[in-house]
N, C-alpha and C positions, 0 to 999 in steps of 0.2 A: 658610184656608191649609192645614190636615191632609190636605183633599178635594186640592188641589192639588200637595200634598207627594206623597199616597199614586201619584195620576196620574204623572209621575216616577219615583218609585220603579221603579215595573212598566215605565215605558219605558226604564231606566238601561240594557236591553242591546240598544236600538236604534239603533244608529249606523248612521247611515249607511242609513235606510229608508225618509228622507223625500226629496221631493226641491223644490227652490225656485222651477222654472218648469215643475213641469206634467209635465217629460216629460223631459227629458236632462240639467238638471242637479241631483249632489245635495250634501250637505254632511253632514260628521261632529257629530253632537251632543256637544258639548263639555263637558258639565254632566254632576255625577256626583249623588251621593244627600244635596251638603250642603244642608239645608233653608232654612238663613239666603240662601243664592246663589240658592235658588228664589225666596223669600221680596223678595228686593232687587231680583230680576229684575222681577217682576211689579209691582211698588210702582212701577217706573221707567218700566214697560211705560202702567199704569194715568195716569201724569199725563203722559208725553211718548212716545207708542209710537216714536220715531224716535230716543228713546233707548238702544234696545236692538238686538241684531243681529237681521238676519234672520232669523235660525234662532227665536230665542224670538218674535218677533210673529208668525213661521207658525203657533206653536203655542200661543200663548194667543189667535188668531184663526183657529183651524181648522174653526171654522163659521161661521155669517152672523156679521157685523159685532158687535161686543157692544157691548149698547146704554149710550145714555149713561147712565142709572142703573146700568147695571150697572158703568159706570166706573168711578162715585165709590160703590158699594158697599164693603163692608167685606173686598176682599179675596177675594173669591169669583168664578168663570168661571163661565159659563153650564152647564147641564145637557148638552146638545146639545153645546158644545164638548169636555166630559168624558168623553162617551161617542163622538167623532170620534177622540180621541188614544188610545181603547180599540180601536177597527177599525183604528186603524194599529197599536196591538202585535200584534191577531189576525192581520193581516197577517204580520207579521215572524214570529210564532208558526210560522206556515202554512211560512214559508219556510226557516226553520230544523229545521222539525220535521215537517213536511209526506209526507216519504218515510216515516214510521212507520208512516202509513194508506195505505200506495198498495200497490194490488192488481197487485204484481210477483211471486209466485209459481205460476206454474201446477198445481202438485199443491195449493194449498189451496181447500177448496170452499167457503168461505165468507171471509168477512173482516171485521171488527167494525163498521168503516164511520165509527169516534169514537176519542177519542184523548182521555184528560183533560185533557192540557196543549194541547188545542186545542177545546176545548169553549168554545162562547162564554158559558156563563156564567159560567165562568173569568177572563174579563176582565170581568165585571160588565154586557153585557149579556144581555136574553132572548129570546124570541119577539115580545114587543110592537114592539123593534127594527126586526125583518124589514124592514119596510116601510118606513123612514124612512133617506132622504136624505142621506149624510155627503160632505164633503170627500174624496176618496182621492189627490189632488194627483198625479196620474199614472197612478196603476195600473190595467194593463190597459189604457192608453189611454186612461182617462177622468181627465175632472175629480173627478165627484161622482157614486154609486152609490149605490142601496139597500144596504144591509144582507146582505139575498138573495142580489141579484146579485155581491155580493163573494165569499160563500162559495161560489156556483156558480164563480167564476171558479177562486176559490183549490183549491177541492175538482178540477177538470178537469185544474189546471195541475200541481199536487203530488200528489194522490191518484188518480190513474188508472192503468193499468198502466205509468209509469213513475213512478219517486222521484228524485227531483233532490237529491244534499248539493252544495251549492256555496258556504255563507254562511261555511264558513272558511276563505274567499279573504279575503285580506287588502286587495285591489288592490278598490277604490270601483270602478273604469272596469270593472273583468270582473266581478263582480258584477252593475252594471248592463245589460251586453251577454246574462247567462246571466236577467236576469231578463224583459229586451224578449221575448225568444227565448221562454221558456216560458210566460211572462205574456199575449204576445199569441194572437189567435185563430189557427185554425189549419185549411184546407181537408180534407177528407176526399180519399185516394188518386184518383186517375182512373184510368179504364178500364186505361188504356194501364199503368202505374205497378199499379195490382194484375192484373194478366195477368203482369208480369214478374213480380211476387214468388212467385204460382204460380208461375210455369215455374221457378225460381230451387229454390223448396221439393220441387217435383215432381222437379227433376234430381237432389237431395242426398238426398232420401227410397227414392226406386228404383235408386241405387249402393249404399245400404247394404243395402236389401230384396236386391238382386242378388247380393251377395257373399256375404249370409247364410246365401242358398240353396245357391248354387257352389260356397260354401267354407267350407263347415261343420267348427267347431271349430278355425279357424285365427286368428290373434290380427290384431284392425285395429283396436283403437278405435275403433269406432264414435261414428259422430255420431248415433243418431238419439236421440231426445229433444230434442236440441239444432239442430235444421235450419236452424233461425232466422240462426245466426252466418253462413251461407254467402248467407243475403238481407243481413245485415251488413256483409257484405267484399264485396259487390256493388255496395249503394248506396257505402260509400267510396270505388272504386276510380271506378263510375259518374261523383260527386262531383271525384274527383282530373282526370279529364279534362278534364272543362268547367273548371277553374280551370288547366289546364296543367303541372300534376306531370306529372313528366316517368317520375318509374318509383317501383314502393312495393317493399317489402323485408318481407318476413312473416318472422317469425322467432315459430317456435310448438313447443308439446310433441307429445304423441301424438294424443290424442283432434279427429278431424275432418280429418288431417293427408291423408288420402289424398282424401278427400271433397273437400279442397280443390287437394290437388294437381290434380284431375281435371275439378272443375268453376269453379277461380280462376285458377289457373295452365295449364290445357288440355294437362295431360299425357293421353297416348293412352290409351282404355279397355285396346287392345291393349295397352299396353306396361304397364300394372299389372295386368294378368291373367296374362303372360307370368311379371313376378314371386310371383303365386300358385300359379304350374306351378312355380316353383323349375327352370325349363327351360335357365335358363342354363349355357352349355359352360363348365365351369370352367376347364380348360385355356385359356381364352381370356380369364381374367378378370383384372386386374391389380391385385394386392390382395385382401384378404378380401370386399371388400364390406360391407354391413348390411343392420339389418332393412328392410322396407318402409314401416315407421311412424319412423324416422331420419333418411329420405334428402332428399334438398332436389331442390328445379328451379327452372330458368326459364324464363320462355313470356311469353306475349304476353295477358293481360284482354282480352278482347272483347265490349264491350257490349251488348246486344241494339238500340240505335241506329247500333250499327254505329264507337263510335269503339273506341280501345286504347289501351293502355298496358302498361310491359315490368313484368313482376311476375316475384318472386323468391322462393321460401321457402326457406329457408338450414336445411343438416344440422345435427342437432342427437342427441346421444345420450339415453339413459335420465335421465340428471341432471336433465332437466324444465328450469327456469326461466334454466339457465346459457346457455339460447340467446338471453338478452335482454339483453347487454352484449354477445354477438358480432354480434347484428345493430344496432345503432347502430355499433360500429365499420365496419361493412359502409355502414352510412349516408353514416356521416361523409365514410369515402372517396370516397364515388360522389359524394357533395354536393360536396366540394371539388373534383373533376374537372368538375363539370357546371356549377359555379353561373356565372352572366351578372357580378353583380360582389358589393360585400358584403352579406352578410345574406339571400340567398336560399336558400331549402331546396328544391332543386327535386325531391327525393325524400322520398317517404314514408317512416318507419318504421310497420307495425304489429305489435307482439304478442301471441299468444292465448294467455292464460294458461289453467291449470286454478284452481277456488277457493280447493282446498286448497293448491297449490303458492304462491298469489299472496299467501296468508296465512302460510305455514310457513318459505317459504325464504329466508332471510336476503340473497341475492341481487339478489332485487327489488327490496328496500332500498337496496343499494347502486346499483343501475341507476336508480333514481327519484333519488335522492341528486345522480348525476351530470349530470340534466338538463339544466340551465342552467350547469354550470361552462362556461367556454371552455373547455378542451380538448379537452369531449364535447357541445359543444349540438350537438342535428342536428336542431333548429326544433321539437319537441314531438314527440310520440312518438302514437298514439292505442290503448291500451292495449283490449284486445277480453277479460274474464275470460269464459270459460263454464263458467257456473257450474252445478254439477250437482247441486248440496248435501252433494257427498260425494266422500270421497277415495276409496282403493281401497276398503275397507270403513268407511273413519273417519267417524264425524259429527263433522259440524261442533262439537258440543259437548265433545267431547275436540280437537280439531283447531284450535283456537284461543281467543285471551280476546275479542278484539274482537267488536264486534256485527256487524259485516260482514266479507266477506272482502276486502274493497278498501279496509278501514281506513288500511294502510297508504301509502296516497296522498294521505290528508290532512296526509301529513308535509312535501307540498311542496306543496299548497293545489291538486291537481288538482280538477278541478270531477268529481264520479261520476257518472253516469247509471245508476239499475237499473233495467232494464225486463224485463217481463214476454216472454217466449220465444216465448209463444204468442199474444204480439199484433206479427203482421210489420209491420205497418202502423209501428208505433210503435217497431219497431226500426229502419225505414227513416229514421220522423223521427229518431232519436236519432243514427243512422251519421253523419246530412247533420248536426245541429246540431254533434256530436263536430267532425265537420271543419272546419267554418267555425269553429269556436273556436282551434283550434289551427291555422288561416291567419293569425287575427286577432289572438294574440297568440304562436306561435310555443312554445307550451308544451303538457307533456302533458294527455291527457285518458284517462279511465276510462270504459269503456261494460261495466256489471256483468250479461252478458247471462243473467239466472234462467232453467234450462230443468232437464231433469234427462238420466238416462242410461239409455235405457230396457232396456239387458242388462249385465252384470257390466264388472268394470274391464277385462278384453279378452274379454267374450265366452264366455270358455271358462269362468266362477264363477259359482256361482247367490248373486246380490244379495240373494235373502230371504233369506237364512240371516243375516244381520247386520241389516237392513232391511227387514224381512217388511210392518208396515205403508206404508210406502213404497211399495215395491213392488207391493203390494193395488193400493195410487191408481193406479200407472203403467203394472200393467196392463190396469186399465181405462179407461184414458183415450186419445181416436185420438189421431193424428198430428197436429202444428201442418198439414199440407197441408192436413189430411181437416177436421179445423177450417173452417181458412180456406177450403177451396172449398164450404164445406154452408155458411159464413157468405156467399159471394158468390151462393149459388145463391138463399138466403132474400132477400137483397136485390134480385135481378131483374137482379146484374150479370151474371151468368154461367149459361151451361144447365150441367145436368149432363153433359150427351153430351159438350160441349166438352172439359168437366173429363177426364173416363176418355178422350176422344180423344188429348187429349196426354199423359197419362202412359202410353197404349199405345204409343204411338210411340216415347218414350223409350228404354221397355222391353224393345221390338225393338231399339233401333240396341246395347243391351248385348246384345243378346242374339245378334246378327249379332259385334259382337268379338270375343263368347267362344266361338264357332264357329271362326273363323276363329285365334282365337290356338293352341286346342285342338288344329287342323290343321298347326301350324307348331310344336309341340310335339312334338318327339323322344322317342316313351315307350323307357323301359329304360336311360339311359344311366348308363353307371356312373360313378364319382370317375375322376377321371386320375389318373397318378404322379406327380408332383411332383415338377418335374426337379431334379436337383444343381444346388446355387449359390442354389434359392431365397430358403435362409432359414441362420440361421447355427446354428439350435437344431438340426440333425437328430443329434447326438452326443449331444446333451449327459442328461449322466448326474447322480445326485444321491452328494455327494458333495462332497472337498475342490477348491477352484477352480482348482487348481493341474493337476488330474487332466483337468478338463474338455477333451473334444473338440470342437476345430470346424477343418472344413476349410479348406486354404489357398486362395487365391480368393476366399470368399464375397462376397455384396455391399457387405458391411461393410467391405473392405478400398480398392474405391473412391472415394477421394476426388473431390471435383467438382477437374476442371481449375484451374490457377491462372491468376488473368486477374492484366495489370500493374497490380500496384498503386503503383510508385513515385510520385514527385513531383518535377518540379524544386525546386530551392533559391529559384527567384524564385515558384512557388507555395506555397510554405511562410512565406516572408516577407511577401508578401502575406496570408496569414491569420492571421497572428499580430501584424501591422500592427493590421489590423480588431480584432482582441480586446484589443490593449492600447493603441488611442489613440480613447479616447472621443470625444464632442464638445466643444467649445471653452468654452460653456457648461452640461456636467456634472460633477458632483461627486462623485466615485468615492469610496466610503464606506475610511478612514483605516485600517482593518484588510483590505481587501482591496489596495489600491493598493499595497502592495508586491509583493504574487505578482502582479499585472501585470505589474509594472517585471523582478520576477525571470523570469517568462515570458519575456520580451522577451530577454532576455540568456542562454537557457537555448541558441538557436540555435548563436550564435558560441562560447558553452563546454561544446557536446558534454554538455549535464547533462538533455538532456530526461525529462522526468518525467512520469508518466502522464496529468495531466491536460493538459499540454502536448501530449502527444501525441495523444488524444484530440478537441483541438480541431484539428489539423492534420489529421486520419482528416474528422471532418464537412468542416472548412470546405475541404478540397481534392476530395472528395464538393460539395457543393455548385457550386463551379466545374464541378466535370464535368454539373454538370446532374442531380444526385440529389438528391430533397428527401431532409429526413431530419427525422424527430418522434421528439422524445425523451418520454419519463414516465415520471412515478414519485413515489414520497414526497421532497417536498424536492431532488429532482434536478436542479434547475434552478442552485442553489448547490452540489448535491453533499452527501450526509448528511457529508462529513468535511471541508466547506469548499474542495474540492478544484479546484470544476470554475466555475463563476462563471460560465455562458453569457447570463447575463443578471445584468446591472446594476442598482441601485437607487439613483438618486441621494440624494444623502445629506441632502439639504432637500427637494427637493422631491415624493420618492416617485417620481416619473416613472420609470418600466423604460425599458431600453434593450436591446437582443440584437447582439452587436457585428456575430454572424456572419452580419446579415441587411444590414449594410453593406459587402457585399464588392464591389458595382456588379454590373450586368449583365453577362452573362446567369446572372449565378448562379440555383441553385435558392431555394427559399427551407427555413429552419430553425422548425420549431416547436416548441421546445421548455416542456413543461406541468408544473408542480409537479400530482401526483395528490392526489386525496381521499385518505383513509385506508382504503386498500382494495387489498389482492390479485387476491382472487377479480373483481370486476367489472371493474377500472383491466390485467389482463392479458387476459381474454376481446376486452375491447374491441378490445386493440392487436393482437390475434388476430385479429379479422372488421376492421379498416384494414390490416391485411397482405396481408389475399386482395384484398384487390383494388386496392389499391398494390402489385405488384409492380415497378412502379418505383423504390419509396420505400426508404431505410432506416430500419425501424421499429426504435427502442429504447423498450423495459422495462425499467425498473431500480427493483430489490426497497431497500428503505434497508439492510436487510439481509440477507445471500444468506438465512439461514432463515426469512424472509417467505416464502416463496415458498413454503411449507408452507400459504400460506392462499389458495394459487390452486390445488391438489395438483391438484384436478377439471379445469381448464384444461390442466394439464399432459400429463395422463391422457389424458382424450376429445379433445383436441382435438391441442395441439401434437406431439405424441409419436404421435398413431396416424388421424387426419383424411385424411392421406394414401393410407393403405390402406384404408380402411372408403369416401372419398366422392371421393376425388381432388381432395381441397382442396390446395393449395400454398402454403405461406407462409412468409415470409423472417422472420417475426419473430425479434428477437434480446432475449433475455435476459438484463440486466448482474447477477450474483447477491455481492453482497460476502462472502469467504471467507476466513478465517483463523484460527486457533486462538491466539489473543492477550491468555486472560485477563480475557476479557470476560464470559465466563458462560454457561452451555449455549444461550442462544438470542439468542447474537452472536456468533456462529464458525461456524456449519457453513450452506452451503446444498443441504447433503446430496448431494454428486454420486453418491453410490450409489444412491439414489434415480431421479437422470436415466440415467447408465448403465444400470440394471434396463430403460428403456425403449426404449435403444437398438438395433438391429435393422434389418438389410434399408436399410440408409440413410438411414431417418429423419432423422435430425437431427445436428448439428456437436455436440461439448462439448469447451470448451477451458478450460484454464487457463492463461495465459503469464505467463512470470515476468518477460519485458523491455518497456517502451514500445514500444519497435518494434516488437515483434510482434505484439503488442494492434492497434498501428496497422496493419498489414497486415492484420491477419486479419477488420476491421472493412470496413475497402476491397475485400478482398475477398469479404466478404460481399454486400458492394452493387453492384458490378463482374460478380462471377461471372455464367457463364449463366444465367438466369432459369428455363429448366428444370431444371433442378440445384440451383435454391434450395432449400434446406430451411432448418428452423428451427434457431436457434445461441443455447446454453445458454453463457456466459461464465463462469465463475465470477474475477469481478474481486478486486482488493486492498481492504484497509486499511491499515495498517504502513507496506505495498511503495509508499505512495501518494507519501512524503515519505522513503523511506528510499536514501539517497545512492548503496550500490553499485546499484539498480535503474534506472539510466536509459540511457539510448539518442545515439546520435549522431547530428549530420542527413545522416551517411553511410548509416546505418542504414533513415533515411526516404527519400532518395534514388536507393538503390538495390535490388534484390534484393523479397525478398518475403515471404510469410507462410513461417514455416517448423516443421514440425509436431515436431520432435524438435531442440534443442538439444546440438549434441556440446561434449565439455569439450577445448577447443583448448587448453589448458596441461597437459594432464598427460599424462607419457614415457609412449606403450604398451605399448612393451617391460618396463617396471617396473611398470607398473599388477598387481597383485597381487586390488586389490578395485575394484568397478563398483558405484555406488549408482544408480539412477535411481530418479527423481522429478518432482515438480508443484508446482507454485505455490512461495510464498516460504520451506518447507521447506528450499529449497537456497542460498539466503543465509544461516541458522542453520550447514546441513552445510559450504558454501565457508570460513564464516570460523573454524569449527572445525580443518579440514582447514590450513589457512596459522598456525593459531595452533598446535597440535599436531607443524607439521610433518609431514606423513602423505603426503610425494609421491608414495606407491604406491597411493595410492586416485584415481579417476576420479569424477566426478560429471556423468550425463546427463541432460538434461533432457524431458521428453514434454511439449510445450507443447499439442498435442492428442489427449484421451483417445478421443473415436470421431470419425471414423472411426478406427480404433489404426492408427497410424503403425508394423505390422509392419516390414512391407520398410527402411523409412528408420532405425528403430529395431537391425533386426538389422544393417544396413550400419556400423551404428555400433560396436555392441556386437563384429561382427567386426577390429575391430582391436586388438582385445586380446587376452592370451592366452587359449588357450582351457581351461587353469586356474583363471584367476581366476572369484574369486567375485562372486555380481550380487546383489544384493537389491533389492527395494523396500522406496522406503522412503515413508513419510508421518505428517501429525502427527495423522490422527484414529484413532478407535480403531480394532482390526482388523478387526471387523464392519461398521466404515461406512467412508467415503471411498473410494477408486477402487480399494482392492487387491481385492477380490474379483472383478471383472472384468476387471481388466489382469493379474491375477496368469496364467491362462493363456498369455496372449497375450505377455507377457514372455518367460515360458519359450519358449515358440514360437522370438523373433524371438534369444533369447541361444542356443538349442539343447543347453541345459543345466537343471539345477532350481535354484530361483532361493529365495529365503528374503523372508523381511518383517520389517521391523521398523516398529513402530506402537507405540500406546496399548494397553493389556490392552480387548478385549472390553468396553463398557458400555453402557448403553439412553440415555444421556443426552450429547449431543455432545463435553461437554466438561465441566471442574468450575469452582466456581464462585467459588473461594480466586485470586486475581490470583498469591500468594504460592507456594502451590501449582502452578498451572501451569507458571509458569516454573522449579520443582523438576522437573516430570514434564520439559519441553521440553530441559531441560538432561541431563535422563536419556536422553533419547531420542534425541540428537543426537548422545551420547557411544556409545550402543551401538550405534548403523548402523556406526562402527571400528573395535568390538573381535573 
């Protein structure tokens, strides 16, 4: 029984390895390490075998029958049987552990070839084995194997230049699908199939040879070391055709980006040489531009069989991996415009990471994180690392804890593929198996392509100085081309003549471009002047903000046109019908069913309130025919219980979204509670913007100073995308803002911060202090002219959420429109003495001071939008008061942050006067963090904007 126990023991971490008929079906082993349940199984097994499940008669009959003696023996299995349940652990061994010994590195010259924990004497057999006959109840297709022929198989299928981790997949059914796939045999390339991988190797190898020469000491990333990934995104795209993907989406860092621009995408040799002439007429250029290793295209894949497909690789800045949450959202949208009905992905995503980015930046994590939520599945993702062994000078040994750089993916049980770079053959198979997996189950996959970098991080750094033995290897080692065609020549596939025939030819047709580009090259031309009105910085001086110059005019001063945002009365009842009269049998949970009931009753009493309003802004958008996605942490209820766009029945869990009950032809509403995530859950809603410009896309932070953990998306993308790649996105930012005693990092969403980025038009930043204007300014966002969209920063309420003076009328909604400066329609101008303007709910503190003090001689104006700065509308206003009185700004955060250091000019501008501030003293930290306190400081601060 010990002999029996010990057999056990060693298999306790084989689940799920056997299988019951041979070949497709298998079963989890249900038994753990207790010996009495071993002990009772077999004893039950040995007098009535149809006493016990299938699973234990497989296994105490896993070789020939045992015999009747050995029935009624004492408790003992055959020899032969003991050592069958040993080649199925070496199996499991092999598959768990199998990529340890797999010769996927190309700079190692040798490789051990054994692995302890996969040595079969480890499992108790030896060489006498070899030769004898076991059970394998599937594997590889067979019944019953030698011994030999098990480790040939297991050694081909795990230890060759590729390593498979796939067994901490939790899912028995992908497991089995990753095991058919690698476990079966497999043809060697044909003629036809390696010629393309040449010509594929041959095109990527002599654009980098080409540019090296041409454009010496200029930075591109290069690919070479790495040739292989461009035979990678071939076979996929190849792949994508015959299954009917309809378009893929690349979303990648530097290295390989032009290489693939040129040979994936079929951007013109001309036209990326013309960018290495820097030939462009700047006067003619709109925007700053970027580098040439940033820029994005799309074009057309063209097979070498002659099919296509529309392929995309999307702009992306120095931040490396943050272009892998803007291209799924780029996904998502294309997906939802194209799909046939539910659950199709008819577009790809791919992204190419680098090893050390895929390992270092927390990013990834959240992009894989997001995979399979609803509100960002875009059918599996097929994730491409090229992997180089090295960051810019970093090894891997300081550059990570993990054993591999694509650790990180076994956090959502992606299946890895590492294969060796310099075997295309086997990159081809692993593109094509990546694929079918993720048609199959709709989830991502990792292909860990090992190659290295054969010159410095751009080219212009000598590598040996950090990596001198590296380097030794890499330079003397040829090219994966020169490889492969000296291996097709030794095999009799290919002449050499052929080989040097078509990479001469190649060679030419670059070398005929850069002829011709060279000729259409204007040498000597100089900078242009840069006309007045470009830009709003051409004054500006260092110094107090109050001093600063910027001209009248600038582009900053153009607002986009106001398109009608009103509503009738009979679509406003109509939407708030839908929101607050569920179904017949749902059960609207006991704490929210009165702000329904009050909602409903906020129409007829003039009390609308922000999240009333709010739902009137979408679902009267929606009637018009405007989808609209909301996300965020919690947003779906609203972080302050506010907003309720979806229901949960109060027994039965069933969701309901009322606003997707408005009838036909409305748009439809998706609104997503986000993961815990800034940085990836805004990139995303960033790349569904560009290409939803139909949509109204909402982001909303739980707290405006979240948004601090998206800063990068803010930066590279929302804020300057437009001048650098002429991307356009309407995305809108709900950021919750107020200084309420909550504590330095729940109060501020730092509008100085967005302000600093503001410039030349870029983007909306508002604060309003009324419902109705929020509601307009939302409608108008999704209304306005589509070329005119730009991105809109909100800085929304808390407090003002439930707080009584802040609501709106359905006059308010009815009629009129967004309005960017709030004038104070009760105070005399003739007496007005002093002029406060201000933002956000500062001016309900200042208003009820002002009626409780008595202070008729003060005005209170409001700037509901801080850029584009509402001069002109501002000064209109400010002109009706004497031109004595005194103006200040005023706000609740300190003087150093919130809106005064960029409005504070532009104030003085529009009052024609110098204007004063009253604020917080100066601090690094938004706010304090005494509840008791703040409302001593707010109470101070409200009393000195009067005295």
């Amino acid at each position: 029984m010990c002999c029996l126990y010990g057999i056990f023991t060693c298999l306790y971490y084989l689940s799920g390895c056997f299988s019951v008929d041979g070949m497709t079906q298998s079963y989890e082993l249900e038994f753990g390490l207790n010996e009495w349940l071993v002990e009772e199984q077999h004893e039950r097994f040995l007098h009535d075998p149809g006493s016990v499940d299938q699973a234990w008669r497989d296994l105490f009959t896993s070789s020939a029958p045992v015999t009747e003696r050995e029935r009624h023996d004492s408790g003992t299995v055959s020899d032969h049987a003991v050592k069958a349940v040993r080649v199925a652990a070496l199996i499991h061994a092999y598959r768990v552990r199998g990529h340890l010994m797999a010769d996927t590195d190309p700079l190692t010259a040798e490789r051990s070839g054994s692995h302890p924990e996969l040595d079969i004497m480890a499992f108790g057999l030896g060489d006498e084995d070899l030769e004898r006959t076991f059970v394998v109840d599937g594997f590889a297709g067979q019944v019953a194997m030698s011994l030999r022929d098990v480790l040939r198989v297991l050694r081909e299928s795990y230890c060759g230049t590729v390593g498979t981790q796939y067994m901490h997949i939790q899912s028995a059914e992908e497991r089995r699908w990753v095991q058919r796939r690698i476990e079966s045999p497999r043809p060697g390339a044909d003629r036809a199939e390696q010629l393309q991988i040449l010509y594929r190797l041959g095109a990527a190898e002599a654009l980098e040879t080409f540019l090296h020469t041409k454009y010496v000491g200029q930075k591109r990333y290069s690919l070479e070391g790495g040739e292989s990934a461009i035979v990678l995104l071939d076979a996929l795209l190849h792949r994508s055709i015959k299954t009917g993907v309809r378009e893929a989406v690349i979303g990648m860092a530097h290295r390989g980006r032009l290489n693939v621009l040129a040979n994936i995408v079929g951007k013109s040799y001309a036209e990326m040489f013309h960018e290495f002439e820097d030939a462009v007429d700047i006067r003619s250029v709109q925007g700053s531009g970027d580098v040439k290793y940033h820029l994005g295209a799309e074009g057309t894949y063209r097979a070498l069989n002659g099919g296509t497909i529309a392929v995309s690789v999307v702009a992306n800045p120095s931040h490396l991996e943050i272009v892998g949450p803007v291209a799924q959202g780029v996904v998502r949208a294309k997906q939802e415009m194209a799909a046939d009905g539910a659950g199709t992905f008819p577009v790809l995503p791919i992204v190419v990471h680098g090893d050390a980015a895929f390992a270092g930046q927390g990013v990834v994590g959240e992009t894989l994180n997001m995979s399979q939520l609803p509100g960002y599945r875009t059918g599996g993702t097929v994730h491409i690392v090229i992997n180089n062994q090295l960051g810019f000078t970093t090894s891997p040994t300081y550059g990570r804890t993990s054993g591999y750089a694509t650790d990180a993916a076994r956090t959502i049980e992606a299946p890895i593929f590492h294969v060796n770079g310099d075997d295309p053959e086997a990159v081809v198979r692993i593109a094509r198996l990546a694929f079918d997996y993720r048609q199959a189950f709709h989830k991502d996959v990792v292909i860990d392509l090992i190659c290295y970098r054969r010159h410095g991080h751009s080219e212009v750094d000598d590598p040996s100085i950090t990596q001198p033995a590296m380097y030794d290897r890499i330079v003397a080692r040829p090219s994966v081309r020169k490889l492969y065609a000296e291996a097709l020549i030794r095999r009799g596939d290919i002449s050499e003549r052929q080989v040097e025939g078509a990479l001469r030819d190649y060679r030419e047709r670059l070398e005929r471009a850069f002829v011709e580009t060279q000729a259409l090259s204007a040498p000597g031309r100089s900078p242009a002047r840069v006309a007045p009105g470009d830009a709003e910085d051409t004054a500006v001086a260092p110094g107090d903000a109050e001093d600063t110059a910027v001209a009248p005019g600038d582009v900053e001063d153009t607002a986009p046109p106001q398109a009608p945002t009103a509503i009738t009365e009979a679509t406003a009842r109509q939407v708030i019908a839908a929101q607050t009269t569920p179904p017949q049998d749902f059960t609207v949970h006991p704490r929210v069913l009165p702000q329904l009931r009050r909602r409903a009753a906020t129409l007829d009493a003039g009390t609308i309130d922000w999240a009333t309003a709010e739902t009137l802004a979408i679902g009267s958008l929606l009637l018009d025919g405007v989808p609209v996605r909301l996300s965020g942490q919690d947003s779906r209820r609203g972080t302050f219980g506010q907003r309720h766009v979806v229901l949960t029945d109060r027994h039965t869990g069933v969701e309901y979204t009322p606003l997707n009950s408005l009838g036909a032809p409305a748009a439809d509403f998706a609104p997503y509670d986000s993961m815990l995530s800034e940085l990836a859950a805004l990139a995303f809603e960033y790349g569904y913007s560009l290409t939803r410009p139909d949509a109204l896309v909402l982001w909303e932070a739980q707290f405006g100073d979240f948004a601090n953990g998206a800063q990068t998306v803010v930066d590279e993308y929302i804020a300057s995308s437009e001048q650098k790649w002429g991307q356009r996105s309407g995305v809108t930012l709900l950021l919750p803002h107020g200084l309420e005693g909550q504590g330095p990092d729940h109060s501020s969403g730092r509008i100085e911060r967005f302000l600093q980025l503001c410039a030349q038009g870029n983007m909306s930043v508002a604060m309003p202090s009324l419902p109705g204007n929020y509601f307009h300014l939302l409608r108008q966002q999704a209304l306005g002219a589509r070329e005119r969209r730009r991105p809109l920063v909100v800085f929304t309420p808390k407090s003002m959420l439930r707080l009584k003076a802040a609501t709106s009328t359905l006059t308010e909604l009815t009629t009129g429109g967004f309005r960017a400066v709030l004038p104070d329609e009760t105070a005399d101008a003739a007496r007005t003495r002093r002029v406060l303007v201000c933002s956000g709910k500062v001016f309900y503190d200042l208003d009820a001071h002002r009626r409780n003090s008595n202070l008729p001689d003060t005005a209170i104006v409001r700037v509901e939008r801080l850029y584009p700065f509402p001069e002109r509308e501002l000064g209109a206003e400010l002109a009706r008061f004497p031109a004595d009185a005194e103006v200040r700004w005023v706000q609740e955060e300190p003087e150093n942050q919130g809106a005064w250091s960029f409005v504070g000019p532009r104030v003085r501008r529009s009052a024609n006067r110098p204007i004063g501030c009253v604020s917080r003293p100066p601090a690094p930290a938004p706010a304090v963090g005494s509840a008791r306190r703040h409302a001593a400081e707010q109470k101070d601060l409200v009393a000195s904007a009067f005295r």
